[in-house]
C-alpha positions in Angstrom: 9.5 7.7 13.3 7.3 6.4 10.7 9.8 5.5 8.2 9.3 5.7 4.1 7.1 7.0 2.3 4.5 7.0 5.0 5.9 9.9 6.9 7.2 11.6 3.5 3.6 11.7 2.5 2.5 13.2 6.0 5.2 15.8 5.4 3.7 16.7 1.9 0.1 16.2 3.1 0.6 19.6 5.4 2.4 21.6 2.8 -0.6 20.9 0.4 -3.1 22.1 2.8 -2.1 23.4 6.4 -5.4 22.6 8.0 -6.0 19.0 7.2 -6.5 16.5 10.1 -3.9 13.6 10.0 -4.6 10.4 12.2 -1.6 7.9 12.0 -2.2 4.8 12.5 0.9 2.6 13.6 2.0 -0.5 14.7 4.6 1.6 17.2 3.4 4.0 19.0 7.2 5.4 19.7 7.5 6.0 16.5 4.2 7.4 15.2 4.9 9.8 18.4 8.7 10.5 16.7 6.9 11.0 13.6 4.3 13.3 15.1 7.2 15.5 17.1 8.5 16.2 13.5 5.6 17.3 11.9 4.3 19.5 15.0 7.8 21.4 14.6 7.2 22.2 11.1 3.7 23.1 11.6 3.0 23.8 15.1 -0.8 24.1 14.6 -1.0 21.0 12.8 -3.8 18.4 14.2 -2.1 14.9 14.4 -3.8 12.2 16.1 -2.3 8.8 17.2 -3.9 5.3 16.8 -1.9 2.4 17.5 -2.8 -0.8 14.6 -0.9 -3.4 13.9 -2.4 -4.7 10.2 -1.1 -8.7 11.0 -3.3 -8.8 14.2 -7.3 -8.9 13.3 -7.6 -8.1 17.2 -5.8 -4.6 16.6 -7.0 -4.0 13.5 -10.8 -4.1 15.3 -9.4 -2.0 18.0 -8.7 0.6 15.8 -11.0 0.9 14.0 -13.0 1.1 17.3 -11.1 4.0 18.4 -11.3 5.9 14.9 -14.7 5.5 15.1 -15.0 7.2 18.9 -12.8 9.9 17.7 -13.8 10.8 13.8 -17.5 11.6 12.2 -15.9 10.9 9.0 -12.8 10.0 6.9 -12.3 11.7 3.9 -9.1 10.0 2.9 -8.3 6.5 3.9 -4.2 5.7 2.7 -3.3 2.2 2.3 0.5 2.1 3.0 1.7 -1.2 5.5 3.2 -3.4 4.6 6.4 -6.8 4.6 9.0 -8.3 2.1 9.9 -11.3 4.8 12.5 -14.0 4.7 13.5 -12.5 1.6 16.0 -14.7 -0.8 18.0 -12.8 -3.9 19.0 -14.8 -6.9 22.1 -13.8 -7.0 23.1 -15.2 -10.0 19.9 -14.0 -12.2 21.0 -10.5 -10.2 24.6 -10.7 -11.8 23.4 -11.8 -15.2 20.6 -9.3 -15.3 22.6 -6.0 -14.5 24.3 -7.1 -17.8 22.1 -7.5 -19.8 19.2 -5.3 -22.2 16.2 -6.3 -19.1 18.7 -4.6 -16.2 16.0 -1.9 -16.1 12.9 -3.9 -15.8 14.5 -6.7 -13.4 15.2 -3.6 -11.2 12.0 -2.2 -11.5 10.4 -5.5 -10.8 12.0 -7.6 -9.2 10.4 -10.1 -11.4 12.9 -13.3 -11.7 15.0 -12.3 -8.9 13.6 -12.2 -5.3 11.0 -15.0 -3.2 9.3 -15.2 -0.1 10.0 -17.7 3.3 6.4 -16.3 4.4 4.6 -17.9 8.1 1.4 -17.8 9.5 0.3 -15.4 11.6 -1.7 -15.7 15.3 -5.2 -15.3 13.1 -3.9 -18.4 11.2 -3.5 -16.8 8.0 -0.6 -15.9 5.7 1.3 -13.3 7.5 1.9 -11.3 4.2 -1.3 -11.5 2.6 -3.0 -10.7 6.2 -0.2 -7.6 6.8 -0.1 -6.6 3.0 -3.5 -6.7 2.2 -6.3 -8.5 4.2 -5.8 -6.5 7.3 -6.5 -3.0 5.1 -9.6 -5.1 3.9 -10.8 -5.9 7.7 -10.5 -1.9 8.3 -11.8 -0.5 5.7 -14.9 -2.8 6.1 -15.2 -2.3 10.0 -15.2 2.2 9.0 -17.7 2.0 6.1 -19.8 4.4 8.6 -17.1 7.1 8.4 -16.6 6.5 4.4 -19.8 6.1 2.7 -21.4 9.5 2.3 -23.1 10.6 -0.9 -22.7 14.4 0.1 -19.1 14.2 0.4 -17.3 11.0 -1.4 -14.1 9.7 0.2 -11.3 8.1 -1.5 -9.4 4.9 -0.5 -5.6 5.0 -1.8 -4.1 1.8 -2.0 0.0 1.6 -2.3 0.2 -1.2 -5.0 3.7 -2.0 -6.8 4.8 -2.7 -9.9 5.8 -6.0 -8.6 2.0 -6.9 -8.9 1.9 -9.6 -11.2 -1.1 -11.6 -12.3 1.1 -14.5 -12.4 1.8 -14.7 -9.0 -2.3 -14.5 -7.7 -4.3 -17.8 -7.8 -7.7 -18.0 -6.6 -7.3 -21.1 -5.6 -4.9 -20.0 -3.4 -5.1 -16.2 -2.9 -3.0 -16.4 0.5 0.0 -17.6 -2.0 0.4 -20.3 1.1 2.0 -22.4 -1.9 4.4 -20.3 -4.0 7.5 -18.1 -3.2 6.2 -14.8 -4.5 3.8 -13.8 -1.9 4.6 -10.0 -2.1 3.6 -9.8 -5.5 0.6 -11.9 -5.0 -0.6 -9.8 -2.2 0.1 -6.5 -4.4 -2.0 -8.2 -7.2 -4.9 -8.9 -4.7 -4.8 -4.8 -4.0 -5.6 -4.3 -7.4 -8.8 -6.9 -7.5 -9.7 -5.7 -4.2 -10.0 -2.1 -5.3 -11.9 -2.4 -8.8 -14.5 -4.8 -6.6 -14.8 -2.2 -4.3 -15.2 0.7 -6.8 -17.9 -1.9 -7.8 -20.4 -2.0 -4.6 -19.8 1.4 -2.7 -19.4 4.1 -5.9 -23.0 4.4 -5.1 -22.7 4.8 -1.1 -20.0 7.8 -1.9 -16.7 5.9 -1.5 -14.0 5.3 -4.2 -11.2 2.9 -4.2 -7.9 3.8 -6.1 -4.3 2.4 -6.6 -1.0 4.0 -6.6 2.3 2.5 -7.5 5.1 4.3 -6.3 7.7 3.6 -8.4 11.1 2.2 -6.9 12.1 3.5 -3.7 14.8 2.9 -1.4 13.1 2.2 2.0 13.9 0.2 4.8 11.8 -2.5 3.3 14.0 -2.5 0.3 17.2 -2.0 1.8 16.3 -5.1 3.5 16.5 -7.2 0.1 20.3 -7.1 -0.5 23.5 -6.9 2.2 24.5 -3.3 2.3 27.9 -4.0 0.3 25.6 -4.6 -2.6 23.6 -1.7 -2.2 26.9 0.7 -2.2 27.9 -1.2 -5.4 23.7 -0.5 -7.1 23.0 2.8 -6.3 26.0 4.8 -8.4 23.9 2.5 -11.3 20.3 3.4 -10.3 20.6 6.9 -9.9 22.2 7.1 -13.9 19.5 4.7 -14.8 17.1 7.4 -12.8 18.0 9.8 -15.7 16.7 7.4 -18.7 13.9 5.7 -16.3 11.0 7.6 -15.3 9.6 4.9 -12.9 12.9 5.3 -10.7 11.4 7.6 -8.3 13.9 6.6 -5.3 13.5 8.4 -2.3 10.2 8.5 -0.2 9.4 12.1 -0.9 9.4 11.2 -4.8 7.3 8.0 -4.2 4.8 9.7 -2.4 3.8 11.7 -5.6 1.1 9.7 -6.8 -0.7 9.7 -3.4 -0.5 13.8 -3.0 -1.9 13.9 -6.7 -4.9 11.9 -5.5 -5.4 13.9 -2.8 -6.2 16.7 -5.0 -8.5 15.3 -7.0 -12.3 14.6 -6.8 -12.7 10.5 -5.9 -15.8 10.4 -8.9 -13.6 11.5 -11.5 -11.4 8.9 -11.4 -11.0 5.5 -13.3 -11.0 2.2 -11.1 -9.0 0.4 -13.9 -6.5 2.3 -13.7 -3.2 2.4 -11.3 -1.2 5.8 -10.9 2.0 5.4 -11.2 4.4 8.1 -8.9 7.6 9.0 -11.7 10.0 11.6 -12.2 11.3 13.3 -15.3 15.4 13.5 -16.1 15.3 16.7 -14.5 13.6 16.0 -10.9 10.1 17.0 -11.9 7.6 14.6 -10.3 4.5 14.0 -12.1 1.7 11.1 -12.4 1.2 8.8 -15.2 -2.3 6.6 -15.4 -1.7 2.7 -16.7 -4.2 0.4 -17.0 -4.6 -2.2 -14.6 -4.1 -6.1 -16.1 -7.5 -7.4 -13.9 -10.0 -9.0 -14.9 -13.2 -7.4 -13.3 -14.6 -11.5 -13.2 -12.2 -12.3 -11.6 -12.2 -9.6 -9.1 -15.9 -10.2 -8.1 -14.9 -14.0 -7.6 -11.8 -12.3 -5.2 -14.5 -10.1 -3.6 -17.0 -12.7 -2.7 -14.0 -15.2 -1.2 -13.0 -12.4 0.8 -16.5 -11.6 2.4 -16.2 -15.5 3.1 -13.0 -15.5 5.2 -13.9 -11.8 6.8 -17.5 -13.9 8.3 -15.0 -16.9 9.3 -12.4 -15.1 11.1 -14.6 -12.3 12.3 -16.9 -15.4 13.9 -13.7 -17.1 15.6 -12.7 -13.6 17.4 -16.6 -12.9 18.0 -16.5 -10.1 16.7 -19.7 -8.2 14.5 -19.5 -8.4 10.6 -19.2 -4.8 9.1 -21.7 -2.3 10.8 -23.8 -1.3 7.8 
């Protein structure tokens, strides 16, 4: 199935409104099927459409867009969500130190100070995380403007963002991060330019760009961090520091918060400096807290206009057309 807080926010996406048309887009079709299986059993008149994309292959990411575009008039909702930790490396020692000391919570939270990136290049010749993380979502959302941009009716893209996003880890010298160790982070950073540039240039055509943060969740992706002997020994101490941290969302259903609540709200009443952030109160009440973003909006027009650069370069190479409008 589609594992995470994708298929968690399916799940809550039909108990929120019955009749809404879901189209999941996955790298594996077995599993999007799994995922569909489960759904269709706990709403059997639920509308569920399959589309396979894989966000680290520009081919497939044209493809699908393609096929979305043969099979949809529109897209109300366009949900941000793949995404790779690869070749991960734990400083132990930092680790050890930090559970001990008065920044346990925020080293936790963040990973800041404690985990880098192996990352490789992919067959389109770019960074594999910055294509799977971010510039793939870019490609799509560019190559669909048709079936966002209405006036009448806005649609809203949701980004999942992190709080692992760290200005210090972006450059825009080197926005792939093909230099440095903390390529997730940089790629999570980039989400957050990419989005207030967007908000920027299509407000006007009807389509909003917004960023969600889903606090810490245990995922396959972060199970993958640590050997499992050192997850049995962390998670007796996460869930008591759940009760005293808010951001400590932990399973998929919780992380998913902050993406439900923007479902429900209209696209032009929300701010594009600001990232919502999924938490959860002592008790196990989710709710959504708005923080402001730390962008620059310079620097994400200088981000924007690199990006149009390398989409007319790479698009060129697979001879393929530029956006449609």
């Amino acid at each position: 199935m589609i594992s995470g807080i994708g298929s968690a926010l399916c799940k809550r996406l039909l108990q929120e409104d019955a009749g809404v048309r879901l189209c999941l887009a996955c790298r594996s079709m077995q599993k999007a099927s799994a995922t569909k299986a489960v759904l269709l059993a706990a709403h059997p008149a639920a509308q569920v459409t399959l589309v396979r994309l894989d966000v680290s292959s520009l081919e497939s990411v044209l493809r699908a867009a393609s096929e979305i575009q043969r099979r949809f008039q529109r897209l109300d909702y366009l949900f941000l969500n793949a995404g790779i930790m690869p070749n991960t490396h734990v400083n132990f020692k930092a680790l050890i130190s930090g559970l001990f000391s008065g920044k346990a919570v925020h080293m936790l939270s963040t990973a800041e100070g404690l985990i880098t990136q192996e990352d490789f290049i992919t067959a389109d010749g770019l960074q594999a995380v910055f294509e799977t993380n971010f510039f793939g979502h870019f490609i799509l959302i560019r190559q669909l403007e048709p079936l966002l941009c209405c006036l009448e009716k806005p649609s809203l893209l949701i980004w999942t963002s992190s709080s692992n996003a760290r200005k210090s880890a972006f450059s825009l010298t080197d926005y792939q991060h093909s230099k440095g160790k903390v390529s997730y982070s940089s790629s999570k950073y980039a989400t957050d330019l990419a989005s207030v540039a967007l908000n920027k240039y299509f407000n006007k055509q009807g389509l909003y760009s917004s960023v969600v943060c889903p606090g810490l969740v245990m995922t396959n992706l972060t199970y993958g961090i640590l050997p499992s002997f050192f997850w049995k020994l962390l998670m007796p101490i996460m869930w008591i520091i759940r009760f005293f941290t808010k951001t400590y969302t932990l399973t998929p259903y919780n992380g998913a918060e902050a993406q439900v609540w923007l479902f429900k709200q209209k696209p032009e009443s929300l701010d594009a400096l600001m990232k919502y952030h999924s938490c959860i109160s002592p008790m196990g009440k989710n709710y959504v807290e708005s923080r402001k973003m730390d962008v620059e909006e310079e620097t994400a027009e200088t981000f924007y206009q690199k990006l149009l650069e390398l989409e007319k370069h790479v698009l060129a190479r697979l001879n393929a057309p530029l956006s449609p409008k």
